[in-house]
C-alpha positions in Angstrom: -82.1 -32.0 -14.1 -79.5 -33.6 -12.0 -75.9 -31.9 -11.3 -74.5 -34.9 -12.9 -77.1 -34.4 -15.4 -76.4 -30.8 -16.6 -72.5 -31.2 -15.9 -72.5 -33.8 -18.7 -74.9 -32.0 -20.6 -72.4 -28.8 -20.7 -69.8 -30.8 -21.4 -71.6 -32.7 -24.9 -72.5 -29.1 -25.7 -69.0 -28.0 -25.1 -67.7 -30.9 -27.5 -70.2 -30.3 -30.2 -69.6 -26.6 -30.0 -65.6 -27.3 -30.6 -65.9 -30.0 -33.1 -68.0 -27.4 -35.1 -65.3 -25.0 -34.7 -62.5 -27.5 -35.7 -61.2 -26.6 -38.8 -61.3 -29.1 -41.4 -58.8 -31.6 -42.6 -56.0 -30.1 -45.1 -56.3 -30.7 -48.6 -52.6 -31.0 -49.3 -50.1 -31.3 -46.4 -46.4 -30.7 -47.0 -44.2 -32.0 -44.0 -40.4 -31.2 -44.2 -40.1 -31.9 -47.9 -36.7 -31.8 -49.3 -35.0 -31.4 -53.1 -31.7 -31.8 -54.2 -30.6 -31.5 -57.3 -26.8 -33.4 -56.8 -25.6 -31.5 -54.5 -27.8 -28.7 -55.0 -30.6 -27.8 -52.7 -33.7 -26.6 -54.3 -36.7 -27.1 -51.8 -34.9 -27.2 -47.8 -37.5 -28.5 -44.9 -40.8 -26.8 -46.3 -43.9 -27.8 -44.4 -47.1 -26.9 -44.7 -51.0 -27.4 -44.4 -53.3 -25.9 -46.9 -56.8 -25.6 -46.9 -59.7 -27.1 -49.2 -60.5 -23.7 -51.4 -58.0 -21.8 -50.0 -56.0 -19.4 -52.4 -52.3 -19.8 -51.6 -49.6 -18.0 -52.9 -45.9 -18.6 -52.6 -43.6 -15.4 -53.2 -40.0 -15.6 -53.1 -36.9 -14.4 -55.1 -35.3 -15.8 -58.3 -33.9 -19.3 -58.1 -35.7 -19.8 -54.1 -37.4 -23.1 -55.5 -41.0 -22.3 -55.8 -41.5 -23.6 -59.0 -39.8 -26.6 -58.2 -42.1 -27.3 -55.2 -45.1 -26.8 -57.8 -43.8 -29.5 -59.9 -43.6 -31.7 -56.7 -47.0 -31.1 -56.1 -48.3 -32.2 -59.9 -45.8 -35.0 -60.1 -43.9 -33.8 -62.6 -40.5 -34.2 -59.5 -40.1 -36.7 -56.6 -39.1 -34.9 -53.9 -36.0 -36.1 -52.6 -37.0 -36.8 -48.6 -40.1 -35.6 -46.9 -44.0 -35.9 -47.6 -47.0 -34.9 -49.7 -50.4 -35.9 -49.0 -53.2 -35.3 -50.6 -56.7 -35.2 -49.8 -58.5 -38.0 -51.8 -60.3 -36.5 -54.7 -64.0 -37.2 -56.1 -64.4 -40.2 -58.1 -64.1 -39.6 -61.9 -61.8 -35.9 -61.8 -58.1 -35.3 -61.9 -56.6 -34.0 -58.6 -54.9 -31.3 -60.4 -54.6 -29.2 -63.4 -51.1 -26.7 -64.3 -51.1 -23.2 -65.8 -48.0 -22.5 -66.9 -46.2 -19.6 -67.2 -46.3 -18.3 -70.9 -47.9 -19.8 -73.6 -49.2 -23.5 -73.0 -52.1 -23.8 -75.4 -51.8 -25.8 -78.9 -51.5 -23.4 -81.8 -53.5 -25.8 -84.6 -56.4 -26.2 -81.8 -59.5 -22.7 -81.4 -60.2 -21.6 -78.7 -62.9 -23.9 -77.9 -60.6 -26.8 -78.8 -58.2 -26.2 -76.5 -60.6 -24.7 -73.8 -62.0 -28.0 -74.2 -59.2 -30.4 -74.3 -58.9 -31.9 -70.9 -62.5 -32.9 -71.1 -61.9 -34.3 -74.6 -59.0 -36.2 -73.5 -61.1 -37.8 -70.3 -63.7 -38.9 -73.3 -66.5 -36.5 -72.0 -69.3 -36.0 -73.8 -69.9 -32.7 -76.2 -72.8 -31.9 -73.9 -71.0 -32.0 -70.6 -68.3 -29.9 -72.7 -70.3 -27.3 -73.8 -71.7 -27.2 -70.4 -68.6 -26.7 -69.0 -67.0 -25.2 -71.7 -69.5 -21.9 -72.9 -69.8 -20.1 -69.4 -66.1 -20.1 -68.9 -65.5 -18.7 -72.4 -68.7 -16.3 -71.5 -67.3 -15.4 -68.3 -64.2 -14.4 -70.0 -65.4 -12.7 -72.8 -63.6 -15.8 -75.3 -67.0 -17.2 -76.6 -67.1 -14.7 -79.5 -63.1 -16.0 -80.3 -64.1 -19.8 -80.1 -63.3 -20.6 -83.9 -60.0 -18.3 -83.8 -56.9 -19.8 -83.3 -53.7 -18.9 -81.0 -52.1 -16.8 -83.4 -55.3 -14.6 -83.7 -55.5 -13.5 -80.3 -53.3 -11.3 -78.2 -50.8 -12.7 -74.9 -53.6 -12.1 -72.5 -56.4 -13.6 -74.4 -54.2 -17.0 -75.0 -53.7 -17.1 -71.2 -57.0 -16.9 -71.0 -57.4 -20.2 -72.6 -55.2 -21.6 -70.3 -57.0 -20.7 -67.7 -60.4 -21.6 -68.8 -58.5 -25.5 -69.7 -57.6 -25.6 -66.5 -60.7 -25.2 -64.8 -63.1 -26.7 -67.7 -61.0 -29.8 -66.2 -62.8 -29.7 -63.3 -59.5 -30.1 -60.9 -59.6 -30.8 -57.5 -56.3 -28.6 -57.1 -55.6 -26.1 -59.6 -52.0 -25.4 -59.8 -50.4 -21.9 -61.8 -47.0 -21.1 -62.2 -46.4 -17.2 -62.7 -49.3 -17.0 -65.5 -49.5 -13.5 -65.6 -45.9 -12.7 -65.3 -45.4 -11.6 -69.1 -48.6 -9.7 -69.4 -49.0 -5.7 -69.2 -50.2 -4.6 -65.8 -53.6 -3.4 -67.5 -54.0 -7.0 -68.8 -53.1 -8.5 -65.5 -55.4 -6.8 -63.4 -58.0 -7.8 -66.0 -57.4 -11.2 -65.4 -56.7 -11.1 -61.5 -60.3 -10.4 -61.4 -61.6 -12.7 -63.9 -59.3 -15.0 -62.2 -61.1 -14.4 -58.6 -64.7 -14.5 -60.3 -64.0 -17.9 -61.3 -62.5 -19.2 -58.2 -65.8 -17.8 -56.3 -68.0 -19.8 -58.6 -65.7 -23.2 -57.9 -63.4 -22.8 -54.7 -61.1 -25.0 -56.6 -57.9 -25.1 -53.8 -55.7 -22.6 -55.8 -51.5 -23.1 -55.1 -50.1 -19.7 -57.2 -46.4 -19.0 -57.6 -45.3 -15.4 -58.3 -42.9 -13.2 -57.9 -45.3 -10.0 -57.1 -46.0 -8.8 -54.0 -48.7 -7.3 -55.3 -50.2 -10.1 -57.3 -49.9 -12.2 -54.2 -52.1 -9.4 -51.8 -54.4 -8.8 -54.7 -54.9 -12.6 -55.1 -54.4 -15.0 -51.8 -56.3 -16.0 -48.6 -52.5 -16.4 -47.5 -49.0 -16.1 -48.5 -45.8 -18.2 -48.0 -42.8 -16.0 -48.1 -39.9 -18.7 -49.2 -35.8 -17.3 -48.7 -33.1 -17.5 -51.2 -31.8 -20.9 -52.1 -32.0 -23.4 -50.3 -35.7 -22.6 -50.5 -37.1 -22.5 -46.9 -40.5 -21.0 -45.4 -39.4 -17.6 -43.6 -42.8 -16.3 -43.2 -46.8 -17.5 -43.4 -49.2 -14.4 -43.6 -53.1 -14.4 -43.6 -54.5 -12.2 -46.0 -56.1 -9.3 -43.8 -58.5 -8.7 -47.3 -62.6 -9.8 -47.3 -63.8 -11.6 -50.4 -65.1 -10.8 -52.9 -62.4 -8.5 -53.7 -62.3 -5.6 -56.2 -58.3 -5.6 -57.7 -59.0 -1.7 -58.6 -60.7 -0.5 -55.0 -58.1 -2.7 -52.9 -55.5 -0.5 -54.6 -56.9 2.5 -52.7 -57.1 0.7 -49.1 -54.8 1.8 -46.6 -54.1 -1.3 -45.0 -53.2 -2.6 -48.9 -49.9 -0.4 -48.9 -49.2 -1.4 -45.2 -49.5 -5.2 -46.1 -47.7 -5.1 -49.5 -44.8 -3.4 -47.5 -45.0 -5.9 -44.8 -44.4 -8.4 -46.7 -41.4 -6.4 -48.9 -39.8 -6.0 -45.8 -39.7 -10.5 -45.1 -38.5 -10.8 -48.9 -35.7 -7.7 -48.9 -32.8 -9.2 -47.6 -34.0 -12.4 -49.7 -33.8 -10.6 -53.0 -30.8 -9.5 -52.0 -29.2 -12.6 -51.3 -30.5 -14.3 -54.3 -28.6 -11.8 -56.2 -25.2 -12.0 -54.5 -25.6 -15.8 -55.1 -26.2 -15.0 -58.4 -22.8 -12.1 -58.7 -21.0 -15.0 -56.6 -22.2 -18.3 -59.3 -21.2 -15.3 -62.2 -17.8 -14.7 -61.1 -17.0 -18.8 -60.6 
């Protein structure tokens, strides 16, 4: 072969190889998205790429604007300057689906009724429900409950149903607002790895609010820290944990108490000036 040959052939190689190694376009990009409520600043100059599948989890204080950046993000707020895009979604299914924190499902609907709702309401047939529908139930140990009704089952087992909605729906994002946040820590571990089954089966693109460090470690492939109000990105960390991920054995890793008080360390002086705004807004 020819110098000018081979030189060209390296260098087609050398593309290829790079192009393969280009990480792919984001699935929802946020670029210096801002929300004021009057006068009040909610969300300040957030941006942000994230990931197709990628679990992300946003941590911040009280009152730092993460739940209002979630809302953004399903439409339920217009943001008041700055940008959201998202990654064009397969024909036919919703580009996202909300957990909410506390109780969401419909009390005169069982289980499987409200498991099943979303696919109702998008006129899907009862054998693409049931096919949906069953292994989620299965997989989190509902299907026995599927006639019972909200008021039969305990806090954890109604967020359960939530959960399972949400992803029966089929969502291209799946978007959860401090879900576990009432729950026992038994019950929330439980779930944290029901959660993480599920999202191994689907790799829906997961956007999780919280205000546990822990629940964020246990859960994310990374983690925004946001400050006090106005909420702003102070910190960005890759989750330094393989998947799949055991939520009891991660507990006894080292590097978890290392990273958990990493990341304490970016939101210390946050919590504390959340709650000398808060002492300050008291004594007004």
């Amino acid at each position: 072969m020819r110098a000018a040959e081979l030189q060209l052939s390296v260098a087609l190689d050398a593309a290829t190889s790079l192009e393969a190694a280009a990480p792919p376009p984001p699935k929802i990009r946020v670029e210096r998205l801002v929300k004021r409520f009057g006068t009040f600043a909610a969300v300040d100059g957030i941006s942000v790429d994230i990931a197709p599948g990628e679990f992300f989890v946003i941590v911040g204080p009280s009152g730092c604007g993460k739940t209002t950046l979630l809302r953004i993000l399903a439409g339920l707020e217009e943001p008041t300057s700055g940008t959201i895009a998202i990654a064009p979604n397969d024909a036919g299914r919703p580009t996202n689906s909300m957990v909410f924190q506390g109780d969401s499902i419909f009390p005169w609907m069982s289980v499987y009724d409200n498991a099943a709702y979303g696919l109702a309401m998008r006129r899907r047939s009862k054998a693409e429900i049931a096919e949906r529908v069953r292994p989620l139930l299965e997989t989190t140990g509902l299907w026995r409950f599927r006639d019972r009704y909200p008021h039969q089952l305990s806090g954890g087992m109604r967020q359960r149903v939530s959960i399972c909605r949400a992803f029966a729906n089929d969502p291209d994002i799946l978007l959860m607002d401090e879900p576990f946040s009432a729950l026992d820590e038994q019950n929330k571990m439980l779930l944290h790895q029901e959660l993480l089954r599920i999202w191994e089966e689907t790799k829906k693109t997961v956007v999780f609010i919280t205000h546990s460090v822990d629940e964020a470690v246990t859960l994310s492939d990374r983690i925004m820290v946001m400050t006090a109000h106005p909420g702003r990105s102070k910190a960005i960390l890759d989750n330094p944990f393989g998947r799949p991920r055991d939520v009891v054995a991660l507990r006894g890793d080292p590097v978890y108490g290392a990273f958990v008080f990493r990341i304490w360390e970016y939101l210390r002086e946050e919590v504390r000036a959340a709650k000398l705004q808060e002492q300050e807004e008291g004594e007004a």
